[in-house]
Backbone as JSON Lines, residues from 0, in Angstrom:
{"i":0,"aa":"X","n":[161.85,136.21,109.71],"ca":[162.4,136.9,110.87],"c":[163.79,136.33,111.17]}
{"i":1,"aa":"X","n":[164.99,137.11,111.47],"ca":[166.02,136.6,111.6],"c":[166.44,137.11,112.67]}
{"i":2,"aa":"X","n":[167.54,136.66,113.72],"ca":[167.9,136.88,115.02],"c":[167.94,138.07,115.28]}
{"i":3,"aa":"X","n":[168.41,138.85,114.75],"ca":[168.02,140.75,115.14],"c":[166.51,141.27,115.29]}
{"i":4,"aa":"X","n":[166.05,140.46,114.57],"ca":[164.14,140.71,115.02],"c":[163.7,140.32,116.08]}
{"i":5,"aa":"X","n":[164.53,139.24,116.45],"ca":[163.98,138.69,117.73],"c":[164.79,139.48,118.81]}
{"i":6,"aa":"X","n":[165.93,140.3,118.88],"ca":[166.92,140.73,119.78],"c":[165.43,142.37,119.98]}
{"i":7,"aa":"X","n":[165.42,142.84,118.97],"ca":[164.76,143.85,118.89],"c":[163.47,143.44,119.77]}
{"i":8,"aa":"X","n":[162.58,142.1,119.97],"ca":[161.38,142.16,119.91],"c":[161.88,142.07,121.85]}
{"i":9,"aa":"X","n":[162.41,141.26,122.02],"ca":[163.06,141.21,123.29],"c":[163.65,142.05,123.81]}
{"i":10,"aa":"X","n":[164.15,142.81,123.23],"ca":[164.63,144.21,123.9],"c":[163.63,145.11,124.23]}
{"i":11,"aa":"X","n":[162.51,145.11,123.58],"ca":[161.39,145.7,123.84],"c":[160.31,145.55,124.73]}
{"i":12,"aa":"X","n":[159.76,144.14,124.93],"ca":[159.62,143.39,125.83],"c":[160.2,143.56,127.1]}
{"i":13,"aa":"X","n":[161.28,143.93,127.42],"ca":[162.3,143.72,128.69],"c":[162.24,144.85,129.3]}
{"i":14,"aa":"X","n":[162.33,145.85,128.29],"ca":[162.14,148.13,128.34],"c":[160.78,147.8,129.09]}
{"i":15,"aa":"X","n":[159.79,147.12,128.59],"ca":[158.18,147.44,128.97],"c":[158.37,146.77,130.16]}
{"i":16,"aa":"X","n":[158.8,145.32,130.61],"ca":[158.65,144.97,131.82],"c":[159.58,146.04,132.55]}
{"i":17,"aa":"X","n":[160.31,146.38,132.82],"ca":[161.19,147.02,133.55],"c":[160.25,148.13,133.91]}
{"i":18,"aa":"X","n":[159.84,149.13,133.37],"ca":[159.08,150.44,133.37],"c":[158.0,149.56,134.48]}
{"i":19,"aa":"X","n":[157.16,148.59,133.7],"ca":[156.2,148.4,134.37],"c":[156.2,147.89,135.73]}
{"i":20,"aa":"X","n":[157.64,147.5,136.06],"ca":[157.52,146.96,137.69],"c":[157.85,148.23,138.12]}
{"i":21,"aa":"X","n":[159.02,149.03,137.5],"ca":[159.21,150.24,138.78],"c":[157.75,151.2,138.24]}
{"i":22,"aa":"X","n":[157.24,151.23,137.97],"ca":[155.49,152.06,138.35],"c":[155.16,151.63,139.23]}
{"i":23,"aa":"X","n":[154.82,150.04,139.1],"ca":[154.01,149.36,140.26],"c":[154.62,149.23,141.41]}
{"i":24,"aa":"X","n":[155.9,149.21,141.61],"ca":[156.66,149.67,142.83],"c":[156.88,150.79,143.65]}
{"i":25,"aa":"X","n":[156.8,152.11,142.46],"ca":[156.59,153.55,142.97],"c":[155.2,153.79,143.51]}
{"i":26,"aa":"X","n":[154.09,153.08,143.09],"ca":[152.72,153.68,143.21],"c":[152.18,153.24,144.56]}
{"i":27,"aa":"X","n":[151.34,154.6,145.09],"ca":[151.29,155.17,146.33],"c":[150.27,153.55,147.29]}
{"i":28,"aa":"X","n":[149.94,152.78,146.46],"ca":[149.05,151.78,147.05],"c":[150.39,150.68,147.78]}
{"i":29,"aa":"X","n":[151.59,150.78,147.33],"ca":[152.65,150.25,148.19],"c":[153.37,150.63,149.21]}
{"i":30,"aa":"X","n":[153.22,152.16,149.46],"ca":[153.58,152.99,150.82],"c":[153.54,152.36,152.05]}
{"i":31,"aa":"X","n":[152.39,151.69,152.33],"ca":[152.09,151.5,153.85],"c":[152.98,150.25,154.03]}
{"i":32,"aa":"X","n":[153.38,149.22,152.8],"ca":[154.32,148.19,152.91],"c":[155.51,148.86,152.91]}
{"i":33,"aa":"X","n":[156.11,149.55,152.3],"ca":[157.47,149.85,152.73],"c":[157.84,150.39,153.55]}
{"i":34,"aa":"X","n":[156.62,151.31,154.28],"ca":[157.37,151.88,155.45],"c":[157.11,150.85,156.71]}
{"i":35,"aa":"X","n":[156.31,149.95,156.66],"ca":[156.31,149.05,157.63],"c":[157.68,147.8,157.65]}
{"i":36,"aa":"X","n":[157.99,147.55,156.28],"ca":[159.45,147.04,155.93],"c":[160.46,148.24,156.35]}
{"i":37,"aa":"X","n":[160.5,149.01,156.24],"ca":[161.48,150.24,156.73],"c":[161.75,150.43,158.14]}
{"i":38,"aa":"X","n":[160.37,149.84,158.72],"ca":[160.64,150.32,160.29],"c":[160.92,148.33,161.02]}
{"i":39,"aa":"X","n":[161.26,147.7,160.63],"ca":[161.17,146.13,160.71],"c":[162.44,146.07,161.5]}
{"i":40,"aa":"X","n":[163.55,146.61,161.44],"ca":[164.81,146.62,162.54],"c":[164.64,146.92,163.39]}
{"i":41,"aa":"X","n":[163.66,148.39,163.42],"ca":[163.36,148.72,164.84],"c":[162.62,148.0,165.72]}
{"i":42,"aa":"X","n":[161.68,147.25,164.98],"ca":[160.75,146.65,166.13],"c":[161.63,145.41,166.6]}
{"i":43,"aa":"X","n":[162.44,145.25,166.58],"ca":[163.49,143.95,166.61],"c":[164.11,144.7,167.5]}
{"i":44,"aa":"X","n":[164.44,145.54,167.72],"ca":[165.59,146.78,168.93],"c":[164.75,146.21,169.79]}
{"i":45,"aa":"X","n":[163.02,146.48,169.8],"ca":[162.42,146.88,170.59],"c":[162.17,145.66,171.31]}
{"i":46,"aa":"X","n":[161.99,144.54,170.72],"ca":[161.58,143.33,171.76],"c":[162.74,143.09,172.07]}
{"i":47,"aa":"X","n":[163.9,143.44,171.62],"ca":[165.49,142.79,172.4],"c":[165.41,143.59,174.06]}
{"i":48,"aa":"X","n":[165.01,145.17,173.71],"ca":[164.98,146.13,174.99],"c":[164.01,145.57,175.83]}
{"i":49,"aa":"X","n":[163.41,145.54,175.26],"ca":[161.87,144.68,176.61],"c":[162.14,143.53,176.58]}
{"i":50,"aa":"X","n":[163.0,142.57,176.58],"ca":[162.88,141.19,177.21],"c":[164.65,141.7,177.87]}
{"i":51,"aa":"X","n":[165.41,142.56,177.5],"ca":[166.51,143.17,178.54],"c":[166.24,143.42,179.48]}
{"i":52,"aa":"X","n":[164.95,144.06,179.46],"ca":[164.54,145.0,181.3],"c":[163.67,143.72,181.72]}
{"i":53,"aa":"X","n":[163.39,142.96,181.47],"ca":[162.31,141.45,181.83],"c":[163.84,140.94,182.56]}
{"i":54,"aa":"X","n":[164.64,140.54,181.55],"ca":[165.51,139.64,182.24],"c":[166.37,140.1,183.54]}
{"i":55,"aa":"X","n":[166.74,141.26,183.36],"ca":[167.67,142.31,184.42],"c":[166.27,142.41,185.93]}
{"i":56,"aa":"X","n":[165.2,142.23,185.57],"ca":[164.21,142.18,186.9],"c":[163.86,140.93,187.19]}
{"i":57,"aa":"X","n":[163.7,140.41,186.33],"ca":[164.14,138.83,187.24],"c":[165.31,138.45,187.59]}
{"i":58,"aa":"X","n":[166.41,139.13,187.56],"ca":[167.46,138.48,188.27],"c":[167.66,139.51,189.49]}
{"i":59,"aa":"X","n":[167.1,141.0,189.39],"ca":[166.7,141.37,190.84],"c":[165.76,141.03,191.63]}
{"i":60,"aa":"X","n":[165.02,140.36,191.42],"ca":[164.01,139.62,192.14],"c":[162.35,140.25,192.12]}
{"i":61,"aa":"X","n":[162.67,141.13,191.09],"ca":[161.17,141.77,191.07],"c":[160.43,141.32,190.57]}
C-alpha cells in the first residue's frame, strides 16, 4: 500500500463520517432539541422583562 491508498482510504472514511453526522443531525428524534436551542434567547428576553417590572415596582413601592 502506498500513500495514495491511504489518501483514498481516508477520503472515504471522512465522505462516510460526514454523511453520517448530518443524518443523525437531520433526524426527526433531534427536533425537540433544536427548537428548544432555537427558542434559548428568548427565554433570556423573558427573565430580563420580569425582573424589569420586579425592579421598576420595588422602586414604586409596591
Amino acid at each position: 500500500m502506498d500513500i495514495n491508498d491511504w489518501r483514498g482510504i481516508s477520503t472515504a472514511f471522512l465522505m462516510f463520517a460526514f454523511i453520517a453526522t448530518w443524518i443523525w443531525l437531520w433526524s426527526s428524534k433531534r427536533k425537540k432539541g433544536f427548537d428548544e436551542a432555537a427558542n434559548l434567547p428568548f427565554a433570556d428576553e423573558e427573565k430580563h422583562m420580569n425582573s424589569s417590572v420586579d425592579d421598576a415596582r420595588s422602586r414604586d413601592g409596591e
